[in-house]
C-alpha positions as CSV (number, residue, x, y, z in Angstrom):
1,X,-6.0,-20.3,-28.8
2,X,-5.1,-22.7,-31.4
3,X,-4.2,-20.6,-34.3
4,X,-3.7,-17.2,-35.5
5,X,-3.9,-16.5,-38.8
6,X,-2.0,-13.0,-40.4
7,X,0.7,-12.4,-43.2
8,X,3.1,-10.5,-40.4
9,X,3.8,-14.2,-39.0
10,X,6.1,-16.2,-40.9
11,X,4.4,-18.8,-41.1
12,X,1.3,-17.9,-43.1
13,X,1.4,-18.7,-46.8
14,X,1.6,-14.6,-48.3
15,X,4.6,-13.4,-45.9
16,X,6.9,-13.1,-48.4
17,X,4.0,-10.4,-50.4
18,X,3.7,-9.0,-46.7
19,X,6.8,-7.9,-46.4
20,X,7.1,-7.1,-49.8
21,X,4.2,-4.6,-49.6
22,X,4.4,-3.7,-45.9
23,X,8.4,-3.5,-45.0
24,X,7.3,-0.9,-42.0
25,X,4.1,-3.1,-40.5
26,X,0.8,-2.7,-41.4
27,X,-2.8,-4.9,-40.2
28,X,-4.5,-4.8,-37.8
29,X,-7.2,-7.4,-38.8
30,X,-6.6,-11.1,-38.1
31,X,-8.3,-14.5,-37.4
32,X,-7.5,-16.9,-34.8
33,X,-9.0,-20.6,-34.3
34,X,-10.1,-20.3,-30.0
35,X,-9.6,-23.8,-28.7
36,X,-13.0,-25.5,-29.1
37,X,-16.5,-25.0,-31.1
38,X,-18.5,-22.8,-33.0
39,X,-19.9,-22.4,-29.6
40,X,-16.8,-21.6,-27.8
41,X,-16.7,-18.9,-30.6
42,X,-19.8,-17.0,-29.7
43,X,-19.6,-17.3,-26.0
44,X,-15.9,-15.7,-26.5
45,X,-17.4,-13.2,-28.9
46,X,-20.6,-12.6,-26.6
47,X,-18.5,-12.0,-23.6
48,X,-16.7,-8.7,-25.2
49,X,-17.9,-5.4,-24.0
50,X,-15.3,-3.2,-25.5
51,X,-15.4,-5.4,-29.2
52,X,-18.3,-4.3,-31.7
53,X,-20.3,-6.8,-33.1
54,X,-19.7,-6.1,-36.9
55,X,-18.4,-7.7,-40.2
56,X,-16.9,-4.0,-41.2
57,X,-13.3,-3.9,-41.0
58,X,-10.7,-1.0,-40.6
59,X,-13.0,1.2,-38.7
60,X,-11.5,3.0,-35.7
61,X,-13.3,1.0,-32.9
62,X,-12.1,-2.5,-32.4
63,X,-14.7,-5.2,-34.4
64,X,-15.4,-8.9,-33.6
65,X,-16.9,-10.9,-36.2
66,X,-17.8,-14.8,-36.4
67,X,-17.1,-15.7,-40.2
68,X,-18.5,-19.3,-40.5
69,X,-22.3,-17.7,-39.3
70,X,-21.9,-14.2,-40.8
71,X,-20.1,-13.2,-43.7
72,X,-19.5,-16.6,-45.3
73,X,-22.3,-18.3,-44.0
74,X,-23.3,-18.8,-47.9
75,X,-20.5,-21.1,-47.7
76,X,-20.7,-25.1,-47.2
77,X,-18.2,-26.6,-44.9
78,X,-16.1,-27.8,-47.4
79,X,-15.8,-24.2,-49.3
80,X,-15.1,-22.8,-45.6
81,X,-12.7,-24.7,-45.2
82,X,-10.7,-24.6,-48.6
83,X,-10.9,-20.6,-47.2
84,X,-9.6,-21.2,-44.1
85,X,-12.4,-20.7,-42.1
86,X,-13.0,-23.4,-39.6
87,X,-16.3,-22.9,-37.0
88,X,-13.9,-21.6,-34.8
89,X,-12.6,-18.9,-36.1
90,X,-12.6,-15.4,-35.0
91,X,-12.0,-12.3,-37.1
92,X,-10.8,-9.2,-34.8
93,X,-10.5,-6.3,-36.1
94,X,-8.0,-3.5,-33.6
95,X,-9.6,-0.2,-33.6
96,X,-7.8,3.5,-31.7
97,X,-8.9,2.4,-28.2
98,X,-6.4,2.2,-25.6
99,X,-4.6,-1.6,-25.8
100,X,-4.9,-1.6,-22.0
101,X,-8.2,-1.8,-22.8
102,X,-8.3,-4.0,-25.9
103,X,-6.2,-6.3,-23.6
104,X,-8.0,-6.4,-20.6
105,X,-11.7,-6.9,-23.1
106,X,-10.0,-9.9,-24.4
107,X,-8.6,-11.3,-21.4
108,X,-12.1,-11.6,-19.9
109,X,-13.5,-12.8,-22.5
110,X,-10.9,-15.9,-22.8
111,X,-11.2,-16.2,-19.2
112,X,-15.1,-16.4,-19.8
113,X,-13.9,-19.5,-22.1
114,X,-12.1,-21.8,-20.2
């Protein structure tokens, strides 16, 4: 993984409203930049069983989306980019199943990866 991308971290750009707005936690939707291309990014996303396919979000079954082809695929490069969406990105999505499960789902799927 090269990046992940969510307010909790201090590091991303709105932490300071994050923590503002969400002093006990709150999000469980985030993007993350695998290590490689827009192809690395579909095999990962192709290789989830437990993951739905889906650009919803906050639904109570874990959701994989790949931005750059689905819900900004309107978007130029450049304009994906200045949005922080590189062809690598992933958006998850961390629905009610069990995180053993989550875990395991995306620990084959990076294995499937490398």
């Amino acid at each position: 993984m090269e990046k992940v991308n969510h307010p909790a971290l201090e590091s991303h750009p709105d932490h300071a409203a994050y923590k503002k707005y969400f002093p006990t936690g709150a999000g469980s939707i985030f993007t993350f930049e695998i290590k490689g291309t827009a192809e690395t990014a579909k095999k990962f996303i192709d290789s989830l069983e437990l993951f739905s396919l889906l650009a919803n979000v906050a639904d109570v079954k874990s959701l994989v989306i790949h931005p750059a082809s689905t819900t900004h695929s309107q978007m130029n490069e450049s304009e994906l980019a200045d949005s922080g969406i590189q062809p690598n990105t992933i958006r998850l999505s961390i629905g009610t199943e069990h995180i053993d499960d989550i875990l395991s789902d995306l620990d084959e799927a990076f294995e499937a990866v490398k």
